[in-house]
C-alpha positions, -999 to 999 in steps of 0.1 A, spaced: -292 -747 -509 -268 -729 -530 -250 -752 -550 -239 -741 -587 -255 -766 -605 -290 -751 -593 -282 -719 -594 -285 -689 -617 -252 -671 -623 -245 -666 -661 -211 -656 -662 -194 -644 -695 -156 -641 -706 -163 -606 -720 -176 -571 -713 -204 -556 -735 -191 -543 -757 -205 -507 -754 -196 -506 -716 -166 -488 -704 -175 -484 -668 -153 -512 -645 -187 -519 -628 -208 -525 -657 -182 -546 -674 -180 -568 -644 -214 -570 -634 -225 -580 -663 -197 -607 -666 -200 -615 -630 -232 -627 -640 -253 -602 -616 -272 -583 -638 -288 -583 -675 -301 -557 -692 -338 -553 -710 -332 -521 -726 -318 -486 -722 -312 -478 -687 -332 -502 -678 -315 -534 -659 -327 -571 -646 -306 -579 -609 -299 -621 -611 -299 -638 -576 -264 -631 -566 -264 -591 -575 -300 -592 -557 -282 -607 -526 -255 -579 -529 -283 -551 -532 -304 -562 -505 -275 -562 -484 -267 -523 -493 -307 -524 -483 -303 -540 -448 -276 -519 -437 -293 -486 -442 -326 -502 -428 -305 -508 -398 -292 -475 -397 -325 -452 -401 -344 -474 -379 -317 -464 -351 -326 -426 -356 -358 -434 -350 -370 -436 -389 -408 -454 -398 -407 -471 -427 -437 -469 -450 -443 -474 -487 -457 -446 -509 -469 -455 -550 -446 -447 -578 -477 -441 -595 -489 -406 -586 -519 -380 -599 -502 -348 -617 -518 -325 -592 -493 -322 -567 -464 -322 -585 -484 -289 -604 -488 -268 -568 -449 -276 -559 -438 -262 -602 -419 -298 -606 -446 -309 -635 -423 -297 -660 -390 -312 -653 -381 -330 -680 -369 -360 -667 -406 -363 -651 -422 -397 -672 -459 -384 -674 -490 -401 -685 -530 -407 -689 -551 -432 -678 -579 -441 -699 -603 -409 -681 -578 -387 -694 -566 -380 -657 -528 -367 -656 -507 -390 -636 -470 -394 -631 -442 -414 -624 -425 -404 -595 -386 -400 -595 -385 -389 -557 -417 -384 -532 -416 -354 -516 -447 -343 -532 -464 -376 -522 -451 -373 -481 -461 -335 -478 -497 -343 -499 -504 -371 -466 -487 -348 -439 -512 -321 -453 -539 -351 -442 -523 -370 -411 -508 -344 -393 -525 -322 -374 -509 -312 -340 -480 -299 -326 -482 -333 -313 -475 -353 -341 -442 -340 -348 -413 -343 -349 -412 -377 -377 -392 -395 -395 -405 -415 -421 -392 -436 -454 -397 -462 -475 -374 -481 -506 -390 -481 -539 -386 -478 -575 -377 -445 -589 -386 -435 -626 -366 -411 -643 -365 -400 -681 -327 -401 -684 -319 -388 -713 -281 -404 -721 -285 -438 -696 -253 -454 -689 -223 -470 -669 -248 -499 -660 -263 -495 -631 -252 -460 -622 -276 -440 -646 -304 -455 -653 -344 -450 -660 -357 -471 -631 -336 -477 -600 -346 -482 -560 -339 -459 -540 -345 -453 -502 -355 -419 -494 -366 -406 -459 -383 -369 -447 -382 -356 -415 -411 -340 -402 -405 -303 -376 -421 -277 -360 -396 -250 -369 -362 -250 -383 -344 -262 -352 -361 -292 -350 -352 -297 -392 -315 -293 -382 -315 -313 -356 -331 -341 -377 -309 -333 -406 -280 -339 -382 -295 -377 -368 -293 -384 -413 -263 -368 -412 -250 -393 -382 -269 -425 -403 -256 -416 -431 -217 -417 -424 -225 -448 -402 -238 -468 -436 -208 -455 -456 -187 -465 -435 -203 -502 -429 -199 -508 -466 -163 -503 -468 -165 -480 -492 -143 -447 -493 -161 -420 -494 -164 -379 -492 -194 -357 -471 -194 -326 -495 -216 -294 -501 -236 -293 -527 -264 -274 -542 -301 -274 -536 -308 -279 -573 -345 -287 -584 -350 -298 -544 -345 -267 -537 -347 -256 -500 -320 -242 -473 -285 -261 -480 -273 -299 -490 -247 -323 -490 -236 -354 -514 -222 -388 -505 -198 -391 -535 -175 -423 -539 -145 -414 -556 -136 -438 -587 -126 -431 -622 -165 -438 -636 -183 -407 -612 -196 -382 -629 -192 -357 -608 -162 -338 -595 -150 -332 -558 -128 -305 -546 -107 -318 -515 -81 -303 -488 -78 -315 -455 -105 -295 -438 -126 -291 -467 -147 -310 -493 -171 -298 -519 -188 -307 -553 -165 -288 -575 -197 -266 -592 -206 -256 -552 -165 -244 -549 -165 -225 -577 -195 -205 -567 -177 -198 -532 -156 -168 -525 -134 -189 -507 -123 -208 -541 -105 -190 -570 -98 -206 -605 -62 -205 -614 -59 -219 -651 -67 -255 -646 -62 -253 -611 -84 -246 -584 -73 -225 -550 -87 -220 -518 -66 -195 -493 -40 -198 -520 -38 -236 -511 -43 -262 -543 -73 -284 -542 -73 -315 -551 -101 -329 -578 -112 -360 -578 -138 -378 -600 -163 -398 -582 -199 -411 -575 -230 -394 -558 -240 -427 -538 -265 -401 -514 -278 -368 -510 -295 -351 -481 -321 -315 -484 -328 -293 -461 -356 -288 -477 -381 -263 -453 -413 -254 -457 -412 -253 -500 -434 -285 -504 -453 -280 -473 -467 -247 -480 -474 -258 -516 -496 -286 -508 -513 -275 -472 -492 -294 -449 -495 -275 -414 -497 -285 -376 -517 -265 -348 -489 -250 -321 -501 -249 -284 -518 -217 -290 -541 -230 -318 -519 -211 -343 -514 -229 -379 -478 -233 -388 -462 -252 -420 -445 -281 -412 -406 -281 -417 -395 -313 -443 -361 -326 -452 -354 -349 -478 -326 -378 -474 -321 -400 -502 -294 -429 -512 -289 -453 -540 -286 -495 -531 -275 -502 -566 -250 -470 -568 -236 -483 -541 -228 -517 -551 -215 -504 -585 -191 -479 -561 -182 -509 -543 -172 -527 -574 -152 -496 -586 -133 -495 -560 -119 -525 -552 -121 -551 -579 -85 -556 -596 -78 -576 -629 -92 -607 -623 -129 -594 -612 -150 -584 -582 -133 -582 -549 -166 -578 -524 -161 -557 -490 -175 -583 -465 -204 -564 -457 -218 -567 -491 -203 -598 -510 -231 -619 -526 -220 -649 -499 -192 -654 -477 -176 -689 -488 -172 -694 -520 -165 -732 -519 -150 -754 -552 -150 -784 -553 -120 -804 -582 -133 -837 -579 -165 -854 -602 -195 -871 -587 -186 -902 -571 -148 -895 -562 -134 -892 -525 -127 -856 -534 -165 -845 -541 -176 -868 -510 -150 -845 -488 -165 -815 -502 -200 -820 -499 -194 -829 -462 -174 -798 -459 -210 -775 -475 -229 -797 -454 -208 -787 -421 -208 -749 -437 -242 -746 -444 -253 -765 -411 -232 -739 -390 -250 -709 -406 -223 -700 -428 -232 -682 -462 -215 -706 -488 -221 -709 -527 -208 -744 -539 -196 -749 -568 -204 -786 -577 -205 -775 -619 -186 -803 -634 -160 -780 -652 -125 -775 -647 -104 -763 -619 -92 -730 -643 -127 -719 -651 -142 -727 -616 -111 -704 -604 -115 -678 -629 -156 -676 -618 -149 -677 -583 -127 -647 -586 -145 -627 -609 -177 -629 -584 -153 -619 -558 -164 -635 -524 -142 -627 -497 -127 -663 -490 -123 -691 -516 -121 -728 -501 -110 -754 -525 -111 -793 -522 -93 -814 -541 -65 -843 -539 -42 -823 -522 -66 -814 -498 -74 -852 -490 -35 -859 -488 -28 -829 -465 -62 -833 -443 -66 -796 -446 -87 -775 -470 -71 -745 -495 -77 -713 -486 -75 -680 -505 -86 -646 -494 -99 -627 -521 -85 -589 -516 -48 -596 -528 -53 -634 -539 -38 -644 -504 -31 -678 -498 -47 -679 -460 -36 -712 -437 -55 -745 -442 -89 -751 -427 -93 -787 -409 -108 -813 -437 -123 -833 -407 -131 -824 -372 -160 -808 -354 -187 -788 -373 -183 -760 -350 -145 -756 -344 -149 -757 -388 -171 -726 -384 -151 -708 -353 -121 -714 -383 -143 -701 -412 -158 -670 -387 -121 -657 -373 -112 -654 -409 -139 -637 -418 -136 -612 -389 -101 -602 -401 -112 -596 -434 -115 -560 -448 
């Protein structure tokens, strides 16, 4: 049950006042998040719904290329992050345990997945693999900020595929390539595919999943055949700096500001030779195994999503991620024909499978309003008098603040939730 009244959602009228980001300002008001401490943030029920949803999709999607999913410890002895010459990146947290043992805490794994490859994999056999896993990444950030968008500890889901020889790496970095503009593209979200660089990964070539919104970081360079981070185009021979323009065959390029959501490594054979990871071919011959890297961020996502689409009254939820569907108020107190109708109505949602959040709080209609569009659900149903005088329910859609046509007050559970699910289908 998901009424209001037993629910945690701690919504506020104002931002933080340090945070200038659109998403951290209305997460935080939106009542999905907290934070503990520098870079470090608390998810609430609803923005957990929202993040796990980010996490289902691209479950769905790397399980389709035929992806394993495992779990490796954030936890991690210093040794193999010594053989691959990572120990010493700053952002590295490191640490003893009470032996005096160096250990880490990992900000990515491909030290961990090529240290078992080195153990599991043996044969020519074995390969080709994809495996991944979601799991809290640590990262000494020195300047956390924008909410959720740079932080010290965030989830991330990051796969490796696992070759014979640089054919099979590009065919598997293709398959992530394939996933990944399947997930962007379920989100809603707009997005670029753009070269990058190999930076600290290091390896053969990359490319970013950047979001464009006024809060990213990072800087694209866009034409309509091309796309790149803007530090990649400036190192190209293709791309000239004109004062504060940038050229590419003498055509302008347009720059946009936006957020790395993904990135994807070819990364070779770098980690594999480092730590011993090598498969028998059919002659008996030892060869290092060929690794690529895929990673993407659940929570950048959902702060992307929130950039780019919420408007001056709050959050405005693609359907694919919104914390629920319905977002149900009720206008009358306990007791009066109008609460009756709508607790039916939740009943009847709820009983045909419909993902509803009822609010039952005992406020008034302006503030149950103002919280229903500052969560942002993609379809607001509201009973009240009017509603029992006209026999139908009000409906609003979210994106735009459209008033949608009137759902049946009474009738049949499931022609209520063929209503409720055509809407919903239409949405964005």
């Amino acid at each position: 049950m998901t009424r209001l009244t037993e629910y945690l959602l701690p919504t506020e009228k104002q931002a933080p006042a340090d945070a200038e980001a659109i998403s951290h300002k209305l997460m935080v008001r939106a009542g999905l998040i907290r934070q503990m401490g520098a870079g470090m943030w608390t998810w609430l029920p609803a923005g957990w719904r929202v993040h796990q949803r980010v996490v289902q999709i691209v479950r769905e999607e790397i399980d389709a290329i035929g992806g394993r999913e495992m779990l490796m410890p954030v936890l991690q002895p210093a040794e193999p992050w010594r053989k691959t010459g990572r120990l010493e990146i700053e952002e590295l947290f490191k640490l003893h345990h009470r032996k005096g043992s160096e250990l880490v805490l990992a900000m990515t794994h491909e030290e961990a997945l090529a240290f078992h490859a080195a153990q599991t994999i043996h044969s020519y056999r074995d390969l080709p693999l994809i495996l991944y896993h979601f799991q809290v990444k640590e990262r000494d950030e020195p300047r956390p900020r924008a909410g959720v968008l740079r932080t010290r500890e965030f989830v991330m889901k990051d796969s490796y595929s696992l070759d014979r020889d640089q054919a099979g790496l590009e065919e598997s970095y293709e398959r992530h390539v394939g996933a990944y503009d399947r997930i962007m593209q379920r989100t809603g979200l707009r997005f670029y595919r753009v070269e990058s660089d190999v930076g600290m990964m290091g390896g053969l070539g990359a490319h970013e999943y950047m979001a464009p919104c006024p809060a990213g970081e990072d800087e694209v360079a866009l034409a309509p055949d091309y796309a790149a981070n803007v530090e990649v185009a400036l190192k190209s021979s293709e791309v000239e700096q004109v004062g504060d323009r940038l050229l590419r065959g003498g055509e302008p390029l347009t720059v946009e500001p936006a957020i790395e959501v993904g990135n994807i490594f070819k990364l070779g054979t770098r980690y594999s030779e480092a730590l011993g990871a090598t498969y028998l071919d059919e002659r008996g011959e030892a060869h290092p195994i060929w690794m690529g890297s895929y990673g993407i961020g659940p929570a950048r996502l959902v702060a992307a999503a929130v950039e780019q689409f919420a408007d001056e009254h709050g959050i405005s939820w693609p359907r694919a991620l919104a914390p629920f569907a319905v977002h149900l108020v009720t206008l009358g107190g306990p007791g009066t024909p109008e609460r009756d109708a709508a607790d039916r109505l939740y009943e009847d949602l709820r009983g045909g499978g419909v993902d509803v959040l009822y609010d039952d709080r005992e406020r008034g209609p302006g503030e149950k309003f103002a919280d229903a569009e500052l969560l942002g659900c993609p379809l607001r149903l509201t009973v009240g008098r009017r509603s029992l005088d006209s026999g139908e329910v009000e409906v609003q859609v979210r994106r735009g603040r459209k008033d949608a046509p009137g759902l049946p007050l009474s009738g049949e559970r499931a022609e209520l939730v063929r209503a409720v699910d055509e809407l919903w289908q239409s949405l964005p």
